[in-house]
C-alpha positions as CSV (number, residue, x, y, z in Angstrom):
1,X,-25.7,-16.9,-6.6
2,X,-26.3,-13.5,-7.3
3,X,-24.4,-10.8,-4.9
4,X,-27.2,-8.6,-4.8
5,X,-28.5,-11.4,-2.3
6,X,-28.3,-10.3,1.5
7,X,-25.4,-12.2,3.1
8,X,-24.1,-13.4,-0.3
9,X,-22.1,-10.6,-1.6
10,X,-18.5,-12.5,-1.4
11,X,-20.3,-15.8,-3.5
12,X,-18.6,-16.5,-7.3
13,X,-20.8,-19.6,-8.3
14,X,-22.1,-22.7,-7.1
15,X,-20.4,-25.3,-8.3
16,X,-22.2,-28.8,-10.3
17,X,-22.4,-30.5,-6.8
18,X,-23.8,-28.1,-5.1
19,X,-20.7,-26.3,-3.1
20,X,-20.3,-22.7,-3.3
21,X,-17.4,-20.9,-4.4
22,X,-16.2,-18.3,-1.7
23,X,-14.2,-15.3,-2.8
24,X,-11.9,-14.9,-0.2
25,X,-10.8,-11.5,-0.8
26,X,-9.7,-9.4,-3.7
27,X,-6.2,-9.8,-4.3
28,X,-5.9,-6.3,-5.4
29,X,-7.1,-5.1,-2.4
30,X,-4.8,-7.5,-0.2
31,X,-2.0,-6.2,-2.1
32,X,-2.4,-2.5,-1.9
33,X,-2.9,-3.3,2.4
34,X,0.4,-4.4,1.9
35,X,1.8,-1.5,0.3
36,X,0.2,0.4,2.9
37,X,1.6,-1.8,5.8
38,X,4.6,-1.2,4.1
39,X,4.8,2.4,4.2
40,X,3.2,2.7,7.8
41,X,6.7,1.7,8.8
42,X,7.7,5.6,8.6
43,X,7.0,8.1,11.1
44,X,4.2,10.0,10.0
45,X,2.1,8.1,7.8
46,X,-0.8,6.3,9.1
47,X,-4.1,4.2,7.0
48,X,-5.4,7.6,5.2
49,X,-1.8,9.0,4.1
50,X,-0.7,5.3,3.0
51,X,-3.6,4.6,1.2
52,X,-3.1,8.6,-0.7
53,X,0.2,7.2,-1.0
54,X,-0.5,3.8,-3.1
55,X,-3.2,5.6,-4.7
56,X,-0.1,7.8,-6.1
57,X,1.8,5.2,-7.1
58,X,4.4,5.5,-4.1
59,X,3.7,2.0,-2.8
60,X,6.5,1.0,-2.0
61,X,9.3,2.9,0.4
62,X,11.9,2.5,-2.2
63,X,9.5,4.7,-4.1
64,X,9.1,7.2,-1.5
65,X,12.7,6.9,-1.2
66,X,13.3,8.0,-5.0
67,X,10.4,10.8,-5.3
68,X,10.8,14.6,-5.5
69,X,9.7,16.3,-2.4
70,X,7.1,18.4,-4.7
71,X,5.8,15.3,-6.3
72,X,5.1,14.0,-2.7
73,X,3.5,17.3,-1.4
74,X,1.1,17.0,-4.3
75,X,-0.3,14.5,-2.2
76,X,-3.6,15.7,-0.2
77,X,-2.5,16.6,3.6
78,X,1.1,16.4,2.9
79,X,2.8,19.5,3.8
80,X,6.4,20.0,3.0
81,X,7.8,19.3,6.3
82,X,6.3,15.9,6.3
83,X,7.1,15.5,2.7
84,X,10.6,15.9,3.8
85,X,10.7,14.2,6.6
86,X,9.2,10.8,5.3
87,X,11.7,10.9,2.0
88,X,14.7,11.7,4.5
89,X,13.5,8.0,6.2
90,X,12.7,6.3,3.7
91,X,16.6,7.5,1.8
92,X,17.9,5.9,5.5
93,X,15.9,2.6,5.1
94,X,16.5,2.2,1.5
95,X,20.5,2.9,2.0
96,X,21.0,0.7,5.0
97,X,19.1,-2.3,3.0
98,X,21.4,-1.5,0.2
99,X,24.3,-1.3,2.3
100,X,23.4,-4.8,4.2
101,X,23.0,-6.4,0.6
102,X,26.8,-5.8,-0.6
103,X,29.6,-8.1,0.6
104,X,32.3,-5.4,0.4
């Protein structure tokens, strides 16, 4: 079925007998609001700044956690402050993970 059809947008096909194929979601799409969920975990960053974020290509904290404060204040509405701030916690996250991982 076409998804130009009112109230049809998410159908793929209709199948031989007659059932229609339902996209349930782009998986794309479900994996950047993942990414995003992800980095809502640090102070500061809420849906528009994660989604700037993923769109950058720091989706993930560890990421975040590696970037240059200038790289991160290239980001639209990211001042230095907060640019700082949010790679300060997400160094703390990323170290305690990688402390909790080692059996030393």
């Amino acid at each position: 079925m076409p998804a130009d059809l009112p109230g049809h947008a998410n159908c793929n096909s209709i199948s031989t007998d007659g059932k229609m194929s339902i996209n349930q979601g782009n998986s794309e799409e479900n994996s950047m609001n993942e990414q995003r969920g992800e980095l809502t975990r640090l102070k500061g960053i809420g849906a528009v700044l994660s989604r700037r974020l993923v769109e950058a290509s720091y989706d993930t904290i560890a990421k975040v956690a590696a970037a240059e404060e200038k790289g991160l204040e290239r980001i639209d509405a990211m001042t230095p402050k907060k640019a700082r701030d949010i790679a300060t916690q997400a160094r703390k996250i990323t170290g305690e993970a990688e402390k909790n991982r080692h059996s030393w």
